[in-house]
C-alpha positions in Angstrom: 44.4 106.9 121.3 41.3 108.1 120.3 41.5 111.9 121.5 41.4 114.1 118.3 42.8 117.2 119.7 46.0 117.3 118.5 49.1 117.0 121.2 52.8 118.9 120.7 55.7 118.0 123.0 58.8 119.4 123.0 61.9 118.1 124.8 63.0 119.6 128.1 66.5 120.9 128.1 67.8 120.3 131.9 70.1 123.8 132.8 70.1 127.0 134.6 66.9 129.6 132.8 68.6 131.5 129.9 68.3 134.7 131.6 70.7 133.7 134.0 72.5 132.1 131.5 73.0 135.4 129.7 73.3 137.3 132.6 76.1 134.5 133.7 78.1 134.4 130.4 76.7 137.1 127.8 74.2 136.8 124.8 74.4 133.7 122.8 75.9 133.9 119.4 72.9 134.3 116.6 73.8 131.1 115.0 73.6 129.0 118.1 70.2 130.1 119.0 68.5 129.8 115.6 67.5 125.8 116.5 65.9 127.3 119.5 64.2 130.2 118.1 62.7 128.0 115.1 61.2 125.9 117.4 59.6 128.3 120.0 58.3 130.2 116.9 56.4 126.7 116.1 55.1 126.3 119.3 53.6 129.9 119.2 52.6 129.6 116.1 50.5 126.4 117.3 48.8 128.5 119.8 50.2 126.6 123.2 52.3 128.3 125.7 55.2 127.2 127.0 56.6 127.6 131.1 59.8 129.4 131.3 
């Protein structure tokens, strides 16, 4: 692969959207969304945009 524009994937997580989620069973614990957070905040910081 020749392309020199750098690619970022992330994995996709099959489930219901987390506002239903949270609307279904409450906010999620701090510590259980921190994996989660940490890697949306790299994908921002990357510029790229994810679908929700």
């Amino acid at each position: 692969m020749d392309d020199p524009t750098p690619g970022l994937s992330t994995v996709f997580a099959t489930g219901m959207p987390l506002a239903e989620a949270g609307a279904e069973q409450g906010p999620f614990p701090a510590e259980s969304a921190a994996p989660e957070e940490s890697a949306l905040a790299a994908v921002h910081a990357a510029g790229r945009v994810h679908r929700t």
